[in-house]
Backbone as CSV, one residue per row, in Angstrom:
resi,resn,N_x,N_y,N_z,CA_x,CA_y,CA_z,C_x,C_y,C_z
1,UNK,17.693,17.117,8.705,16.896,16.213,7.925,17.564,14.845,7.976
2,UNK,16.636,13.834,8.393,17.324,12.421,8.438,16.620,11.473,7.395
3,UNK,17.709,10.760,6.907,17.073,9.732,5.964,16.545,8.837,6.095
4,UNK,15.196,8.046,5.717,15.051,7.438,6.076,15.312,6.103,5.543
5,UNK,15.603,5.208,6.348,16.572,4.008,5.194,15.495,3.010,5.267
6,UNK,14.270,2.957,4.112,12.966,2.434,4.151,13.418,1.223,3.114
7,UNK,13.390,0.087,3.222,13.591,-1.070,2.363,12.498,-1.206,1.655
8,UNK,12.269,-0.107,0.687,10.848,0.036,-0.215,11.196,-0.432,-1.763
9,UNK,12.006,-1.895,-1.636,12.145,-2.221,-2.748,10.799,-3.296,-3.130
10,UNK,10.418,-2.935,-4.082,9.653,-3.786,-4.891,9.527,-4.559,-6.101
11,UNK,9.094,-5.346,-6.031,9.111,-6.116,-7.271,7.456,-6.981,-7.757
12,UNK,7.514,-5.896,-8.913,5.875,-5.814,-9.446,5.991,-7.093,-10.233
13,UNK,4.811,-7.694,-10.208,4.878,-9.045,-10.738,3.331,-8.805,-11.890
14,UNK,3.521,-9.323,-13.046,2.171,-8.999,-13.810,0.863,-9.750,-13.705
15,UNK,0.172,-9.019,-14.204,-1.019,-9.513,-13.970,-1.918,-9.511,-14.937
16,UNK,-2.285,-11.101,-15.731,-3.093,-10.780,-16.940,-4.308,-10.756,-17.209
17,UNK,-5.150,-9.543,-17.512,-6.109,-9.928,-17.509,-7.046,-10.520,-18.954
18,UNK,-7.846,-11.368,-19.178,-8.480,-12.013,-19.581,-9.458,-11.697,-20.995
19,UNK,-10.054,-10.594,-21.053,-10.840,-10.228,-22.143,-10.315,-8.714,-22.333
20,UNK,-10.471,-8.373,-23.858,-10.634,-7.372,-24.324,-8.645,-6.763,-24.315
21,UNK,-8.176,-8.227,-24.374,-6.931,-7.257,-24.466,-6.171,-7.311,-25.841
22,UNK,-4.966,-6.455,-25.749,-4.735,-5.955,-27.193,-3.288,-6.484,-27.565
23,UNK,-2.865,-6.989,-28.543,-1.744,-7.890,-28.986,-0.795,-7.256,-27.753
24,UNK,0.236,-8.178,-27.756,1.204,-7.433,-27.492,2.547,-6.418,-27.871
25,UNK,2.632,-6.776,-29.197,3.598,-6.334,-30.448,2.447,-4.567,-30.364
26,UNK,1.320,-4.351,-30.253,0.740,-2.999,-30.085,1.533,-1.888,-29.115
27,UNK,1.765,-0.165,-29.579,2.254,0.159,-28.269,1.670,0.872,-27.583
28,UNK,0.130,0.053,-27.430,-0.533,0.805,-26.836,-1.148,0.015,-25.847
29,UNK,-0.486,-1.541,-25.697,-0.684,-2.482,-24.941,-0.044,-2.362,-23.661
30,UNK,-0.650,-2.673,-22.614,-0.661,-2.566,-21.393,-0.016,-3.925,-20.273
31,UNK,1.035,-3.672,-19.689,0.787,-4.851,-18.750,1.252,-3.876,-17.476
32,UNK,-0.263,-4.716,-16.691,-0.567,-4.653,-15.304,0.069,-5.085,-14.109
33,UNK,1.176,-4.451,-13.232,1.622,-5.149,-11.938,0.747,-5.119,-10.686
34,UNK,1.299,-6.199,-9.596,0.458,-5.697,-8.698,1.684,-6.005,-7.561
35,UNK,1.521,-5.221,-6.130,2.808,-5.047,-5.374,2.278,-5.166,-4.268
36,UNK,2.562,-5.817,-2.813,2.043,-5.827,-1.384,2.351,-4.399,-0.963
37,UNK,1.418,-4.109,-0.037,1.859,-3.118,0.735,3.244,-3.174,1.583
38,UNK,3.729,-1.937,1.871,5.537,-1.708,2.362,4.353,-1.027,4.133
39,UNK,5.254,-1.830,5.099,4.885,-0.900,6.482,6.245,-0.716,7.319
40,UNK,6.908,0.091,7.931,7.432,-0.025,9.151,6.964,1.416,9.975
41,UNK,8.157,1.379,11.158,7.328,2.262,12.033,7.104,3.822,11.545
42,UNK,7.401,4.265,10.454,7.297,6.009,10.274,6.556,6.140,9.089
43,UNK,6.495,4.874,7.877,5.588,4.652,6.842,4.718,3.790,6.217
44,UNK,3.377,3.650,5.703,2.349,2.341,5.170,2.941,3.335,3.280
45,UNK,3.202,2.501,2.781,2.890,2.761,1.300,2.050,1.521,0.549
46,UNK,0.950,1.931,-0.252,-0.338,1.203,-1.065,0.015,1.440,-2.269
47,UNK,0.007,0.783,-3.488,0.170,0.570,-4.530,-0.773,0.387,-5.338
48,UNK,-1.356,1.039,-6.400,-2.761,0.639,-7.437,-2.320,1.065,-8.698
49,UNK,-2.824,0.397,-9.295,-3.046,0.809,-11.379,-1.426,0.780,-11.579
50,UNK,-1.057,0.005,-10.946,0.540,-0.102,-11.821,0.538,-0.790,-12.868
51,UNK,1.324,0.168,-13.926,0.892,-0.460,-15.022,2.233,0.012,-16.579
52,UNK,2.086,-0.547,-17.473,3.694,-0.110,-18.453,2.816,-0.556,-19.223
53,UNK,3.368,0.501,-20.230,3.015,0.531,-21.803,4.746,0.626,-22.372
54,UNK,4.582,0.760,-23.819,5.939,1.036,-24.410,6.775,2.492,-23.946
55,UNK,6.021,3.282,-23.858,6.590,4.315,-23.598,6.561,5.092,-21.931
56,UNK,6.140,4.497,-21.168,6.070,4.644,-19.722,5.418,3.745,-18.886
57,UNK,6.386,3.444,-17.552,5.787,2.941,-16.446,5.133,3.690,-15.249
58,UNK,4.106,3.817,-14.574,3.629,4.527,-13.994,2.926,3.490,-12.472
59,UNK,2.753,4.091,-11.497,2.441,3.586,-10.403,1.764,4.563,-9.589
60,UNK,1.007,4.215,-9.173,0.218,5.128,-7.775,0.048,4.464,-6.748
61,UNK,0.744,5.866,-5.730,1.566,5.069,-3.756,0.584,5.771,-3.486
62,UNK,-0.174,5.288,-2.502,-1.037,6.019,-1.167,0.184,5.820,0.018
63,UNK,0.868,7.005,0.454,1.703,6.804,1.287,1.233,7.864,2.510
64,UNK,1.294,6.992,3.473,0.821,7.020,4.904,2.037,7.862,5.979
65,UNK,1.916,9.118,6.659,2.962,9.369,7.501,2.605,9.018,8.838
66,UNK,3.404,7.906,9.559,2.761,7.434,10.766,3.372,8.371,12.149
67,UNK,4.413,9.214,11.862,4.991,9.811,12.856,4.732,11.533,13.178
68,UNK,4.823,12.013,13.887,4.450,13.406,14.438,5.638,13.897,13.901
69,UNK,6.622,13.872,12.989,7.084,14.992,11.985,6.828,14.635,10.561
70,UNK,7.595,15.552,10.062,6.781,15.821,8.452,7.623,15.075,7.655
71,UNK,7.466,14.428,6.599,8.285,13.482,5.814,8.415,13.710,4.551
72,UNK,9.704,14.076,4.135,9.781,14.937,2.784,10.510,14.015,1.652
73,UNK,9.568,13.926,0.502,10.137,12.728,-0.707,10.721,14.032,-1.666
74,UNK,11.896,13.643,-1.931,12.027,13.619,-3.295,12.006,12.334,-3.649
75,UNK,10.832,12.568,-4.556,10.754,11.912,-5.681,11.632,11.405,-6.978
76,UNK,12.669,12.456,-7.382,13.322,12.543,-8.218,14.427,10.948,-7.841
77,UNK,15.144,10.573,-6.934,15.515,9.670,-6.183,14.590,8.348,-6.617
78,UNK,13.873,8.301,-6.443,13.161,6.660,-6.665,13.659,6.515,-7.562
79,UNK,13.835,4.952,-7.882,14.476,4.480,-9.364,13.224,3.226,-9.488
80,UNK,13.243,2.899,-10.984,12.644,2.398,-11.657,13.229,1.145,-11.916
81,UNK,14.155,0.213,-11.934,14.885,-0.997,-12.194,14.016,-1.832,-13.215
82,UNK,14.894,-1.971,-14.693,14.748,-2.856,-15.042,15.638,-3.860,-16.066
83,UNK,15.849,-4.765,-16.633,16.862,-5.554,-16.829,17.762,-4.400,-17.888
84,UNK,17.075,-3.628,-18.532,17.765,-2.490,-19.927,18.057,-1.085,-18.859
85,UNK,18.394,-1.613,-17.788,18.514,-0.039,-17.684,17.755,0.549,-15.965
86,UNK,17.900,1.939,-15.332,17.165,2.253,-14.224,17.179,3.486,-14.807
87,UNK,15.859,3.960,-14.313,15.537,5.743,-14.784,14.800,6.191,-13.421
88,UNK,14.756,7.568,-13.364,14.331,8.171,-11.736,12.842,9.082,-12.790
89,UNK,11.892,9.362,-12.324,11.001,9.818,-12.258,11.320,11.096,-12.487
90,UNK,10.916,12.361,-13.327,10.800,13.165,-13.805,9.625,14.640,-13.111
91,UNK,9.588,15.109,-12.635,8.505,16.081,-12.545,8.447,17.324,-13.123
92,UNK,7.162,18.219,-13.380,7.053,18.815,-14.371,6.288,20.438,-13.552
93,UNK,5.980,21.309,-14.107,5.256,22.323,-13.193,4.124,21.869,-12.665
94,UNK,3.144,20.673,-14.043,1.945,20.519,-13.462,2.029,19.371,-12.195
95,UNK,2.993,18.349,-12.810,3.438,17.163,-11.796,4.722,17.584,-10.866
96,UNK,4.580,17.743,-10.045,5.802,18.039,-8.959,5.685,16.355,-8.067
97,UNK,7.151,16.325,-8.330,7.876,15.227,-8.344,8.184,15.206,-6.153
98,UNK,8.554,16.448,-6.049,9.040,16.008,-4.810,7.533,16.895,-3.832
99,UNK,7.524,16.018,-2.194,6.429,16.608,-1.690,6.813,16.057,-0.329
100,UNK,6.111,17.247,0.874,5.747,16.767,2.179,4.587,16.210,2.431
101,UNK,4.736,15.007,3.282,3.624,15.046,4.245,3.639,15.263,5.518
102,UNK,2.338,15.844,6.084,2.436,16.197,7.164,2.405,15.370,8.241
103,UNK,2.707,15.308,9.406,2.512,14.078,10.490,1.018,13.860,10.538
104,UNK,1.185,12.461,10.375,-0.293,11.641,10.855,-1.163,12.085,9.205
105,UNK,-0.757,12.437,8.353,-1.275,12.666,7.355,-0.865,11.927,5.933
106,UNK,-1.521,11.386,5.263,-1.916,10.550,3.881,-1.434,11.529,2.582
107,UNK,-1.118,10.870,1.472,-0.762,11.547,0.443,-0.731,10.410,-0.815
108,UNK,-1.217,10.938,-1.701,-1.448,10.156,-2.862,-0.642,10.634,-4.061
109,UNK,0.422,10.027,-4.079,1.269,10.131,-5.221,1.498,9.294,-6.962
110,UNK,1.578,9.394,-7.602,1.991,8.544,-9.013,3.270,9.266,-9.294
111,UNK,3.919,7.938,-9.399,5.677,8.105,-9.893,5.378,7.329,-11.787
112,UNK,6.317,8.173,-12.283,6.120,8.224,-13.585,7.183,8.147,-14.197
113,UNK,8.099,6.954,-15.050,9.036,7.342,-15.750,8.616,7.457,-17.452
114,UNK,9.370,7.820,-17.933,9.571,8.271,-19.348,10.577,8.323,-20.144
115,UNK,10.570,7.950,-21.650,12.387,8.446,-22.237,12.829,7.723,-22.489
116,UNK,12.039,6.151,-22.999,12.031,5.365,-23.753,11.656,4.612,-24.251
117,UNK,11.570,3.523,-24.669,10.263,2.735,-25.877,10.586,0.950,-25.536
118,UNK,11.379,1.727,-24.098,11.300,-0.119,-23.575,10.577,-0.827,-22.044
119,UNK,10.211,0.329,-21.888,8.879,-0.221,-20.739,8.128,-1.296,-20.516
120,UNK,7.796,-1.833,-21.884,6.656,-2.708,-21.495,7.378,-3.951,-21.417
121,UNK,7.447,-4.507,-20.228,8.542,-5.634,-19.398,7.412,-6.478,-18.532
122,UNK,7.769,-7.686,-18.586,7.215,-8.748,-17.293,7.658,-8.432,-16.055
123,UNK,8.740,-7.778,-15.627,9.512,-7.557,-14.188,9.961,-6.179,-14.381
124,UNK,9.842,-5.855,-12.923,10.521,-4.463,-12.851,10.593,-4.395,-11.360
125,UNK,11.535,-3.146,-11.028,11.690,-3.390,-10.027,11.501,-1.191,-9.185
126,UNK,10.705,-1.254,-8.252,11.343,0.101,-7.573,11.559,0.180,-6.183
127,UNK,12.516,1.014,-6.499,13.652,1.254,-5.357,12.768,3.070,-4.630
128,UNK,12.188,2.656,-3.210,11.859,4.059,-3.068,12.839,4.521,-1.603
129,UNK,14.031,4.694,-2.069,14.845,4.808,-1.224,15.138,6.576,-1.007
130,UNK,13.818,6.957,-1.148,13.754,8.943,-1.174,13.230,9.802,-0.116
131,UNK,13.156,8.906,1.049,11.820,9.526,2.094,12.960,10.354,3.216
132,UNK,12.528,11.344,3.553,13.074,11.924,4.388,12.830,12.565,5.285
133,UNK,13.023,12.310,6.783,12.299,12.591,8.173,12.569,14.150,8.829
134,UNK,11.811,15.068,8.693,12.256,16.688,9.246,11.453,16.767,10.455
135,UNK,12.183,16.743,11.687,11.634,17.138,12.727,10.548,18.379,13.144
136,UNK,9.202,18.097,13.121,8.206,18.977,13.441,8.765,20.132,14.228
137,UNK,9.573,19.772,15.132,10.072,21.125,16.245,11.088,21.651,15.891
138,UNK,11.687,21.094,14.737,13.064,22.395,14.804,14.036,22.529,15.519
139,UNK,14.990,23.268,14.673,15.931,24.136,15.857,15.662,25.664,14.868
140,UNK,15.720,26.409,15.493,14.853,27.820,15.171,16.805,28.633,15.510
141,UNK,16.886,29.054,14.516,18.155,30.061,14.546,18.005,31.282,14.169
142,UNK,18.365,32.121,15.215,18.207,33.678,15.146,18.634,34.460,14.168
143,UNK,18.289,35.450,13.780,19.021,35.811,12.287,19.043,37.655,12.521
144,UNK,19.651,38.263,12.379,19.332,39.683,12.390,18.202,40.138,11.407
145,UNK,17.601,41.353,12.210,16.471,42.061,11.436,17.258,42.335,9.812
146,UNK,16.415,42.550,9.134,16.941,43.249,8.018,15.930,44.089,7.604
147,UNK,16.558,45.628,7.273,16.060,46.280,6.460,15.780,46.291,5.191
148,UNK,14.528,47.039,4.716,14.271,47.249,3.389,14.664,48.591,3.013
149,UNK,15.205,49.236,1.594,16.108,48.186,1.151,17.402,47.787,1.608
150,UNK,17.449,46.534,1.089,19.063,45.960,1.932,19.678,46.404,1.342
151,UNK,20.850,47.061,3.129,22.253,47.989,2.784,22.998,46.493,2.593
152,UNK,22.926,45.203,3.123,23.717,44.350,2.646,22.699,43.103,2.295
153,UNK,23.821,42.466,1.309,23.673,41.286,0.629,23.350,40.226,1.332
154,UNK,24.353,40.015,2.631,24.405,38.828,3.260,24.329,38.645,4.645
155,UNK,23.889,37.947,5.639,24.019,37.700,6.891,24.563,36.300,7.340
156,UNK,25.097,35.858,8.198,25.283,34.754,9.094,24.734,34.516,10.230
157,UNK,24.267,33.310,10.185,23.210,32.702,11.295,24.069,31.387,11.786
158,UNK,24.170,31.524,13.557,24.066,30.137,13.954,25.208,29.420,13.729
């Protein structure tokens, strides 16, 4: 497994919109970032509804695999940057945090932090320094048969 060293730092800049919005001292008030797309040669990542309230920042990546192997995030790895502090994203049974994509295949993710009551910020920053490149072909290592039930515990491969 190789890392991939993707300069997927960002820096969300806000965005205000105009009617119907709600004090800011509320913590149920919202501010909106918005982020360019990230490209080089093995990934496109898209950015929408980024957005912080008091109690979480949240973002959704449309991330693109441009290469013929499979590209494996942990998630847990991304960091969140902001002037109080950096937190990594959390996943849960229903939200699973880390995921493949397959070559030449799209995936729609939301990174989510949580776990404190200081989110709602003008600047922030993420670091998606989690992507990781697994060669479609392998190296395939032989392993002895094993019986059921196992007379032993353990084998060595390779």
């Amino acid at each position: 497994m190789k890392k991939l060293m993707l300069p997927c730092i960002l820096i969300f800049t806000p965005v205000v919109p105009l009617l119907a919005q709600r004090p800011a001292s509320d913590p149920k008030h919202e501010n909106h970032y918005t982020a360019s797309s990230l490209e080089n040669d093995d990934l496109k990542i898209d950015f929408k509804n980024a957005h912080s309230q008091q109690e979480f920042t949240m973002v959704e990546t449309t991330i693109s695999n441009k290469t013929s192997d499979y590209i494996f995030c942990k998630g847990n790895e991304a960091k969140f940057i902001y002037e109080h502090g950096t937190y990594q994203p959390k996943g849960s049974m229903l939200s699973k945090i880390n995921f493949t994509i397959e070559p030449l295949k799209t995936e729609t993710k939301t990174f989510k932090v949580t776990g404190d009551n200081k989110f709602h910020v003008e600047k922030l920053r993420l670091e998606l320094n989690c992507f990781y490149k697994i060669n479609a072909k392998g190296e395939v290592i032989k392993a002895p048969d094993f019986q059921l039930p196992a007379a032993k515990n353990s084998f060595s491969a390779g």
